[in-house]
Each structure stands twice: as C-alpha cells, then as structure tokens.
C-alpha positions in Angstrom: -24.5 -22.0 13.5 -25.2 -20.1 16.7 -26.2 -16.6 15.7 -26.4 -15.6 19.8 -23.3 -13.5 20.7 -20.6 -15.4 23.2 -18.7 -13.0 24.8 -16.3 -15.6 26.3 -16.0 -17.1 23.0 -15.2 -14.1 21.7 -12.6 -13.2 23.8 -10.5 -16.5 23.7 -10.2 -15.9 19.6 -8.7 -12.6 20.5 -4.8 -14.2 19.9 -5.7 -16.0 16.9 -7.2 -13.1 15.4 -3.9 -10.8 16.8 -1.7 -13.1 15.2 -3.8 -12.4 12.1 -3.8 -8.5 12.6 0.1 -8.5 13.2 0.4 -10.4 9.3 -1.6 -7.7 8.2 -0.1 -4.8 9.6 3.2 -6.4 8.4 2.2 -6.7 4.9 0.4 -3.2 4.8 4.1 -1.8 6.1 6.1 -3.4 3.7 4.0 -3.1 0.7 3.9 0.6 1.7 7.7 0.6 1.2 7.4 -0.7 -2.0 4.8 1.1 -3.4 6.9 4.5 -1.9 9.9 3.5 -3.5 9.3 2.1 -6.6 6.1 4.8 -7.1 8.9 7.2 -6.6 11.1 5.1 -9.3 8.3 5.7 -11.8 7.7 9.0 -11.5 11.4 9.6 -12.4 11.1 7.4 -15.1 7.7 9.3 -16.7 9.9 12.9 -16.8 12.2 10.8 -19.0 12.4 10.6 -22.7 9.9 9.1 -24.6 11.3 5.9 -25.6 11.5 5.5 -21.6 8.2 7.0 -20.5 5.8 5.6 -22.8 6.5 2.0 -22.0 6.3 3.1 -18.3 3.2 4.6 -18.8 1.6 1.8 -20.4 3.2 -0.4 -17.5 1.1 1.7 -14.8 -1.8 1.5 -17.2 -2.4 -1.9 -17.6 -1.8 -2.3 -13.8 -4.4 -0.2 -12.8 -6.7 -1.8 -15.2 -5.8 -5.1 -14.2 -8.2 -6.1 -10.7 -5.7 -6.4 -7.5 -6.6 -10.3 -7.3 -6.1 -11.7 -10.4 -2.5 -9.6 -10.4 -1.9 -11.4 -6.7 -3.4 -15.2 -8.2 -0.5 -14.6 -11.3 2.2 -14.1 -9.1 1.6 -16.5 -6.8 0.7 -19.0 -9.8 3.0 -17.7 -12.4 6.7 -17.1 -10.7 7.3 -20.8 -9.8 7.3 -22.1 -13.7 9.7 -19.2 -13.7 12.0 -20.8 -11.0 10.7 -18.1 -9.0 9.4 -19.7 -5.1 8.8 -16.7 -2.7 6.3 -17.2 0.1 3.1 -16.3 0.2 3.7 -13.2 1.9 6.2 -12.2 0.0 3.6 -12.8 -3.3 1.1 -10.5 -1.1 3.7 -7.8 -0.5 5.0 -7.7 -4.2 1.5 -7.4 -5.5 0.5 -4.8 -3.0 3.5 -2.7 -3.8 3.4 -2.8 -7.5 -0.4 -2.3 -8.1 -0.1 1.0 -5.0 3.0 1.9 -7.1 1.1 2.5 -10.0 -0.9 5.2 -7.9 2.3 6.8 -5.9 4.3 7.9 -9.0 1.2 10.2 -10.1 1.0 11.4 -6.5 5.0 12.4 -6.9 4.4 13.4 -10.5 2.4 15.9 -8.9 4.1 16.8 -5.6 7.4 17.7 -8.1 5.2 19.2 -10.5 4.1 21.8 -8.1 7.6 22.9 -6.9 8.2 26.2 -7.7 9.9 26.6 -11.3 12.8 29.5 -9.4 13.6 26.2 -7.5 15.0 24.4 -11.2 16.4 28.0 -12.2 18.3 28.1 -9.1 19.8 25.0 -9.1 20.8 25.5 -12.8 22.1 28.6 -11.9 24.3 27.3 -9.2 25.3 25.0 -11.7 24.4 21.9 -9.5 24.5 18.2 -10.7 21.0 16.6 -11.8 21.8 14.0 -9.2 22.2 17.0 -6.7 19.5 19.1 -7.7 16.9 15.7 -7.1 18.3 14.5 -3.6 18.8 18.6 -2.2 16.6 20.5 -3.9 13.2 19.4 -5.9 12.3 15.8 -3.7 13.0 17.7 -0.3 10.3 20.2 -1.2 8.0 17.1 -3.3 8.1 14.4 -0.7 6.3 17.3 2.0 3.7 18.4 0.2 2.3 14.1 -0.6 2.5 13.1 2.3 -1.3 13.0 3.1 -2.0 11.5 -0.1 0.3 8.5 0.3 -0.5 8.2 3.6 -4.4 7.5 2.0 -3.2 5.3 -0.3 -1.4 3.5 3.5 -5.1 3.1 4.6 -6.4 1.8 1.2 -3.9 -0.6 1.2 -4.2 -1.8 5.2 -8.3 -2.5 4.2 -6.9 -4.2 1.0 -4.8 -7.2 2.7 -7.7 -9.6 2.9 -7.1 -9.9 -0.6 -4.3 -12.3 0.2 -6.7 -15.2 1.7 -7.2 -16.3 -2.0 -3.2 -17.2 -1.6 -3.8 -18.3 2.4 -2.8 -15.3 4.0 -3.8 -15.4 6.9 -4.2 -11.9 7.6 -7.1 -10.8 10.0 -9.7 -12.2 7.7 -8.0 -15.2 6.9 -7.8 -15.8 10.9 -11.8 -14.7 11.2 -12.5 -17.5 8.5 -10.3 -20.4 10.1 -12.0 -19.6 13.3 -15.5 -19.5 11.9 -14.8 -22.9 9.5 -13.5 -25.0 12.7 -16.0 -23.5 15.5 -19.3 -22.6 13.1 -19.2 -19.5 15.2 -18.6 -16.9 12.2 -20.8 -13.9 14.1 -17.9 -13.2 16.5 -14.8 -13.8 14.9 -16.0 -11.6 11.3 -16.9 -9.0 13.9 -14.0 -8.3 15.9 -11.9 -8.9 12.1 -14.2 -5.5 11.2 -13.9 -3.9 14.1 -10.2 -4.2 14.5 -9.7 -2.6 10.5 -11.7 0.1 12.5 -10.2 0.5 15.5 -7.3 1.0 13.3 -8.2 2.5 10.0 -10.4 5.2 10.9 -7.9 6.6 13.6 -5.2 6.8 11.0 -7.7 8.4 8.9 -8.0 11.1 11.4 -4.6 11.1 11.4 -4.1 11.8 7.6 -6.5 14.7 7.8 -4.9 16.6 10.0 -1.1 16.1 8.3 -3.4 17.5 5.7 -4.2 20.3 7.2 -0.7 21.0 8.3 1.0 20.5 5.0 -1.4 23.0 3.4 -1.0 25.8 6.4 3.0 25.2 5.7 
C-alpha cells in the first residue's frame, strides 16, 4: 500500500465514489420519508388508549435499544424465510426509517404537545370533526415548530448509511472500500468518502441552525 497521495488517482475514482454518494443520498431521502411518516403514525398512536399506546411504546422501546446493524442484518436475513425478497436497498431504507421513526414520533409528541390548549378548545367549540381538527388545526401548527429537529435527525441518518455495506450497499463507503480492495490505494478513496459526508453534512447542518433560529423568532 502506497501511503503517498495521487492526485490523478484520486481524481479518476471521483465517478465511482459519485455513483456511491448518489445511493446514499437516495437512501438518506427515502428513509427520511419513512421515518416522517410513520414517526408521525406513532405519535398518533401514543395519544391513544392504553391498550394501543403501551404496545406502541414498547415497540419504539425495544427499537431504540436494539443497535441499528443488528436490526438492518435481521431484515436482510430474516424477511426471505418469510417469503419476503426486497433488495438490498430497500432492506437499508426500511431499517433506516423504522429505527429514525422511533425518534420522530417523540419529536411530534412534542411539537403537538406544545400547541396551544385554546387551539383544542376552539376546534371543539366549532364543533369540528377529530379528523378535521388534526389535518386543519393542531398538525399545521406541530409540523412548524419540528422542523429543525427532524431535519437533525436528516443529518444523523445521511452519516448513518454506511451502515448498509454489512448488506453490500454500496453507498459512499461501500464505493471507498471496493476501490481501496481492488487498487490497495485506501488513503485517497476513504478520504474523499469523508470529505464528501462533509462537504455535505456540515452545510446542511448550517442549514438546520438557522430554520432554528427562524422557527423560534416565528
């Protein structure tokens, strides 16, 4: 292994590792639609009655006690005796969602929590259906005030997809290694795998701190 920096080299693995960052970036955004939607899901579900919240709560429990890999290794392992064959992404994007899911529906527990209580008194007042009183009233005034914490939980997840090489994923990382195991040149290609997570992560971050600001000046 050649430990001397090869600019030429390195440039000529930028495809290969593009190709990798555009799997990533494509599992980061669809596992961010999962975790949104069903985090949303179970934050419904925990303002339900106990025989429905308590099973839900001990669902999100054991998932975030439960280590991200082993949860992506059982799905990708464990659907197929099931008659369940999804690709590998798809394994990646399920696990993602559900284990960031687990995280969301506190994030909206809280963002509904903190509507105003004249908001529900209103709505009963006006004699408004549940159904209508979720999608116009409490969620429009929820969703706002989380947005810069899901929008963290985005980032966490984005620096999370190199989880998926223990299923071949091959995300940015996943590229970085294949290059590395078939050239011996590993300085280069882990390099420019790090510095594109920062090229991407930390602007985002920047990103998320200023939404922050705005939400809590609105």
């Amino acid at each position: 292994m050649n430990p001397v920096w090869d600019w030429g080299f390195a440039i000529s693995i930028l495809p290969d590792l593009g190709r990798g960052l555009l799997l990533t970036l494509q599992a980061t955004v669809l596992g961010s639609l999962v975790a949104f939607t069903l985090g949303l899901v179970l934050a419904l579900l925990l303002r339900g009655p106990a025989v429905v919240r308590w099973p839900v709560r001990g669902f999100i429990e054991f998932v975030r006690s439960t280590p991200l890999l082993v949860q992506i290794l059982f799905l990708y392992f464990v659907l197929p005796d099931f008659g369940i064959l999804l690709s590998t992404l798809q394994v990646g994007v399920i696990a993602l969602g559900v284990h960031y899911a687990t995280y969301t529906a506190d994030i909206y527990r809280a963002g509904i929590d903190a509507v105003p209580a004249g908001q529900w008194e209103a709505a009963r007042a006006l004699s408004l259906p549940r159904t209508r009183t979720w999608t116009g009233v409490i969620l429009p005034q929820a969703i706002p005030r989380v947005l810069p914490a899901l929008g963290n939980y985005v980032i966490s997840m984005f620096k999370e997809t190199p989880l998926l090489i223990g299923i071949s994923v091959l995300e940015i990382v996943g590229q970085a290694r294949e290059v590395g195991g078939g050239t011996f040149r590993y300085v280069e290609a882990y390099t420019l795998a790090g510095l594109l997570f920062l090229a991407l992560s930390y602007p985002a971050a920047l990103l998320v701190r200023r939404l922050e600001r705005r939400v809590a000046l609105a």
